[in-house]
Structures are given as C-alpha cells and as structure tokens.
Backbone bond lengths (Angstrom), bond angles and torsions (degrees), N, CA, C in turn:
res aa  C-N    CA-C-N  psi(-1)  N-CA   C-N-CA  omega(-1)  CA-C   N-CA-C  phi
1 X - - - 1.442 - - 1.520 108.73 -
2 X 1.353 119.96 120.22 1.269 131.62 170.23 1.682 128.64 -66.81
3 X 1.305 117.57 123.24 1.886 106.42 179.49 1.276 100.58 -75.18
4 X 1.058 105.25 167.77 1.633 114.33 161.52 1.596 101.28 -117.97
5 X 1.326 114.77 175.70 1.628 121.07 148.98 1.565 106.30 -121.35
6 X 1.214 122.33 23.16 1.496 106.08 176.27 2.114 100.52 -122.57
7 X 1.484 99.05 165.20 1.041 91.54 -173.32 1.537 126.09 -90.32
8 X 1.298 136.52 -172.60 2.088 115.45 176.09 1.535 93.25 -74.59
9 X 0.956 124.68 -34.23 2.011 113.79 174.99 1.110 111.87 -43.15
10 X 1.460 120.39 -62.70 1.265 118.83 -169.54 1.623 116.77 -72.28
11 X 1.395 122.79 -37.86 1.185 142.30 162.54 1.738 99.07 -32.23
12 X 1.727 111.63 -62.99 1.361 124.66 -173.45 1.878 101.68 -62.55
13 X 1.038 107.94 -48.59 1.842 106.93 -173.43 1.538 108.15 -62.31
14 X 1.298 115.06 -14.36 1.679 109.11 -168.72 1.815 88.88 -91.10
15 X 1.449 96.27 -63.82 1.793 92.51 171.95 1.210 139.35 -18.27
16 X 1.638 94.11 -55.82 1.525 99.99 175.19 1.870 120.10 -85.10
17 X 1.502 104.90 -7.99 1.349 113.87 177.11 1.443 110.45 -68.77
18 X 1.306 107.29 -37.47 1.512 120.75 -164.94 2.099 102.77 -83.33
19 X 1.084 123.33 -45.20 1.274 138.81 173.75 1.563 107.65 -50.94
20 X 1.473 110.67 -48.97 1.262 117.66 165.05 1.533 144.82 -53.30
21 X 1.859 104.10 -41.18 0.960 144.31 143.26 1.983 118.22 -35.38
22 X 1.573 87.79 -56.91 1.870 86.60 -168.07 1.519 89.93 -83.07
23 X 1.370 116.76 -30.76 2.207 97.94 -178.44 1.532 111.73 -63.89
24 X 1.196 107.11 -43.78 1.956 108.78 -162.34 2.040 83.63 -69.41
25 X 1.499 124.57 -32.65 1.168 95.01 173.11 1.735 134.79 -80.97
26 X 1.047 103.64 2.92 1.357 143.26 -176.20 1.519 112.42 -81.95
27 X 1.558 104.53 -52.60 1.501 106.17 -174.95 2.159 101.47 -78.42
28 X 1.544 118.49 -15.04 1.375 127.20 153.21 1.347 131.13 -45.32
29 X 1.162 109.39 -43.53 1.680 119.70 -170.82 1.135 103.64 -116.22
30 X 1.537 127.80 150.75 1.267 156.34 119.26 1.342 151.35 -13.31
31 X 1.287 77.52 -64.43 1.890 98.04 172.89 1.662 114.73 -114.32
32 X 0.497 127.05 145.90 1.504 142.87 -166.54 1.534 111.69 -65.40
33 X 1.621 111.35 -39.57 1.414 132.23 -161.37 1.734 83.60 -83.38
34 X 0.838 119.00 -76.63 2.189 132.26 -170.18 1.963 86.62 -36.45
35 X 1.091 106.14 -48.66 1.536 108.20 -158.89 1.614 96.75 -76.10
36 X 1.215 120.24 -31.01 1.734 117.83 172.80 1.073 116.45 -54.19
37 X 1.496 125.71 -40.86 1.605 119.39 178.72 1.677 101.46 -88.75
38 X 0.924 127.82 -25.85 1.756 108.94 171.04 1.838 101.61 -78.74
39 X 1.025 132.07 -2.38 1.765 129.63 138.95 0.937 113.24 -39.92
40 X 1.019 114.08 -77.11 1.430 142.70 -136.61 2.187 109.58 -73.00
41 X 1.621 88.83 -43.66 1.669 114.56 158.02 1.117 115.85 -39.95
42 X 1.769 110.98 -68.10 1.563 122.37 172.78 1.556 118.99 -47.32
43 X 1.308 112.71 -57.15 1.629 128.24 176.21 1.642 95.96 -49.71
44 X 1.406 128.17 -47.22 1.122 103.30 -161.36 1.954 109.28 -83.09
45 X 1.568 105.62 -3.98 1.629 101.78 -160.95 1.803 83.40 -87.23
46 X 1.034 107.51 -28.37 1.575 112.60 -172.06 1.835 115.97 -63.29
47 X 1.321 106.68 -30.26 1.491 127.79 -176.66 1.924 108.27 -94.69
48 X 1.454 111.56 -22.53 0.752 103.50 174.02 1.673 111.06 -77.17
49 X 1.161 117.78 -29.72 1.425 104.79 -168.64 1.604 111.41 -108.93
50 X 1.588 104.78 17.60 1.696 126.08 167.91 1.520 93.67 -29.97
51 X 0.918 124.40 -73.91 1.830 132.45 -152.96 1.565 108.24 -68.29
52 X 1.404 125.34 -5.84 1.269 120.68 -169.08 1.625 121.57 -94.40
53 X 1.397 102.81 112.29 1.371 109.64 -149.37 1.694 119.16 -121.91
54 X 1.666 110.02 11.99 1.323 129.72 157.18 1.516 118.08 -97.41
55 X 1.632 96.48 116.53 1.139 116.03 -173.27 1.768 122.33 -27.12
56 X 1.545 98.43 -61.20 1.703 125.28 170.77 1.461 95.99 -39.89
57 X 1.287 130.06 -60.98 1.084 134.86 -148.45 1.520 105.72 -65.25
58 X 1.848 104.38 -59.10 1.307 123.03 179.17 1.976 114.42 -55.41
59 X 1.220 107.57 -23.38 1.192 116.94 176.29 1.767 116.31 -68.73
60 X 1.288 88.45 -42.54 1.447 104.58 -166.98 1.663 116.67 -81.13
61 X 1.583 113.48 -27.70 1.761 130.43 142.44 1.480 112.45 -48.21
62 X 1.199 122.06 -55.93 1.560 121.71 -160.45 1.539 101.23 -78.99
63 X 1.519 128.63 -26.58 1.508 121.85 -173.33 1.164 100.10 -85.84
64 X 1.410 129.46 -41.36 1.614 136.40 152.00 1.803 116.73 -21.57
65 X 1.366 107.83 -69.84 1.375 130.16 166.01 1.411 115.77 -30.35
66 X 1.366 103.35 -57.26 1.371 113.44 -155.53 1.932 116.74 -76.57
67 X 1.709 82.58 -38.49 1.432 115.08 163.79 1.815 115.70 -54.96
68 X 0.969 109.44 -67.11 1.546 116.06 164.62 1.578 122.41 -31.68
69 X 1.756 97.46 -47.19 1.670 109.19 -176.05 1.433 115.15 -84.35
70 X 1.516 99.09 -47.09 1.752 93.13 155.36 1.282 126.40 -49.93
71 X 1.462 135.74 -37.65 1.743 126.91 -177.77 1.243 105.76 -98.39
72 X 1.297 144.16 -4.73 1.589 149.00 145.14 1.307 97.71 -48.93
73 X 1.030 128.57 -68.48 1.965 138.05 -132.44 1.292 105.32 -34.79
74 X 1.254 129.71 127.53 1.615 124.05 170.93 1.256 108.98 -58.55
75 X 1.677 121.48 132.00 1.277 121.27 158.00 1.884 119.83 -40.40
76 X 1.296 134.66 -28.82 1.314 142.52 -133.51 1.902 99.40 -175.19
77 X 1.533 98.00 73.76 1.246 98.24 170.39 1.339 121.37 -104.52
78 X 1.419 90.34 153.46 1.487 98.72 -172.90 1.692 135.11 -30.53
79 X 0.834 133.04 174.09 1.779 123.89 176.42 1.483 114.95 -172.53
80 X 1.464 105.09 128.86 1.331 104.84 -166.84 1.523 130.09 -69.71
81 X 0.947 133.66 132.81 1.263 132.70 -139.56 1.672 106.10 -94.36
82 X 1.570 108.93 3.36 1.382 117.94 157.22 1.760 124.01 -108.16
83 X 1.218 83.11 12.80 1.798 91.25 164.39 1.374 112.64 -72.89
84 X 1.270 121.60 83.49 1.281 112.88 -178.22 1.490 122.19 -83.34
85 X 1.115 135.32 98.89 1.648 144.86 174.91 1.386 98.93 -128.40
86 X 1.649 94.95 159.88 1.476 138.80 178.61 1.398 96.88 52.71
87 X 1.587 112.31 -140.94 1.289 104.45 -157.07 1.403 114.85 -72.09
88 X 1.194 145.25 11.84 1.284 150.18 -144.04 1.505 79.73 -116.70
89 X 1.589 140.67 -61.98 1.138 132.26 -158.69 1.790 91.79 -73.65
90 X 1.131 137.88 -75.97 1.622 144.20 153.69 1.552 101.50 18.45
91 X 1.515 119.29 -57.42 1.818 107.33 -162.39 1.559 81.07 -122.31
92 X 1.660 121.15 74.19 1.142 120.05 147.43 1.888 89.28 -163.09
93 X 1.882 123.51 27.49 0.945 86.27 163.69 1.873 93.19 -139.54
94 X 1.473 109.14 40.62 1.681 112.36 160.09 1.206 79.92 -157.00
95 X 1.443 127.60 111.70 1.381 144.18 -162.61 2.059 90.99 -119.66
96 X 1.336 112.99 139.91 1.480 97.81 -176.76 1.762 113.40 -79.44
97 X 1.219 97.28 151.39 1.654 104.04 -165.26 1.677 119.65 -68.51
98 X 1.089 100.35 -14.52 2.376 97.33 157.87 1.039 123.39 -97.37
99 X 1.686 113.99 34.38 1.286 114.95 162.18 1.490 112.91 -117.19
100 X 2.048 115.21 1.67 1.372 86.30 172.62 1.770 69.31 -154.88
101 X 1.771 105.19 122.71 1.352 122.40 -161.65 1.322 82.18 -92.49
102 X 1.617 105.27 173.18 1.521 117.44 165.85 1.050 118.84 86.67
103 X 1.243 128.58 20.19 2.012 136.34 -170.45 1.877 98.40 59.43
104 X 0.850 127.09 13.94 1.687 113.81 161.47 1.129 126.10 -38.59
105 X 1.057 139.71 94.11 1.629 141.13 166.34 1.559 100.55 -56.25
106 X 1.338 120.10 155.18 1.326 136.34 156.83 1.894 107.44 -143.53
107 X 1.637 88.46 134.81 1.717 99.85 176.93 1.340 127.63 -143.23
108 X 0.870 145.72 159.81 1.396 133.66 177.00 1.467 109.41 -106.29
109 X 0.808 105.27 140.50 2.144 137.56 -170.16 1.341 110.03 -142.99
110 X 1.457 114.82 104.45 1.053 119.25 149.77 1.501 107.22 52.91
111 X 1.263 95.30 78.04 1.994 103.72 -175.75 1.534 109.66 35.11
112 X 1.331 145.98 15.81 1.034 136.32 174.71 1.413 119.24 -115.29
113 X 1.415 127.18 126.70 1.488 97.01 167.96 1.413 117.03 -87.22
114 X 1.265 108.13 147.30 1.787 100.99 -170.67 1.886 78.87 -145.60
115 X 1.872 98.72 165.83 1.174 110.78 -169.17 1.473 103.22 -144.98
116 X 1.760 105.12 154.35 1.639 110.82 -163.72 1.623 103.34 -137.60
117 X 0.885 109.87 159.23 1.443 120.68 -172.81 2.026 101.35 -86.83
118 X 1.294 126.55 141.29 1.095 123.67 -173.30 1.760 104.51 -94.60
C-alpha cells in the first residue's frame, strides 16, 4: 500500500482538471483519431509533473493549467444529445398514441427514454 502526501481533494481537483482538459479538447476535434494524440499531449503534461510535491510549485502548475483551459475553451461546446431539457424533454413525455400500438407506454427516466408494458 502506497502513502500519499496529498489530500482526496486535491487528488479530486487534479481529476476533474484533467477530465476538463480532455472535453474542451474534445469539443476541438472531429474525429476521434486527431483528438487521440491531443490526449495523449495532456496525459503526458499531467505525468510530467506527477512527482511535484511543493505546494508553491503545485500552485503555480494549476494557475498555469487553469489559465491555458480558460483561453482554449470552445466558444460552442459540444452537448449531449441525450440531455433532455426544456421543451425537447416536454414533447417526449405525452407522445401521441398511433405512434406506439399495442398499449406501449413511453416515459422519460433519467435522460433516457426507456419503455414499459401497460
């Protein structure tokens, strides 16, 4: 079993720094393959500074970081196309009844549409 010296916060703030990092590069690219090596970039700036374990120091990476991700950020990022809000979720939950014969219920759950037998 390995110690650490950092705490699960900080553990959690790098996580989510890095997650953040691979979407805004994500909402950039197209293809999946172009977007693998700008991964792969991130993974490596992230590994490079694995060992750095003065606070000042670590402070002075993450405002760097943060700075970088703030003037990157896509104007118009991506969005998942099962986020269902406003009216889009509204006319998918009294759907008209000759579009699903046979007593089919349809409902929405948790961004999904899923369907039940009546």
């Amino acid at each position: 079993m390995s110690t650490s010296t950092f705490s699960a916060a900080h553990r959690r703030y790098v996580k989510s720094l890095y997650r953040r990092m691979l979407t805004d590069s994500l909402n950039w690219t197209i293809h999946r393959e172009l977007w693998r090596r700008r991964a792969l970039v991130i993974r490596a700036e992230f590994e490079r500074n694995r060992n750095v374990h003065d606070p000042r120091e670590l402070a002075v990476i993450f405002d760097k970081a943060e700075a970088d991700l703030a003037r990157n950020q896509h104007p118009d990022p991506v969005i998942c196309e099962l986020n269902l809000v406003g009216p889009m979720l509204l006319s998918l939950i009294h759907p008209p009844a000759p579009l699903f014969p046979g007593g089919t219920k349809w409902y929405v759950s948790a961004f999904f549409l899923t369907r039940c037998r009546a």
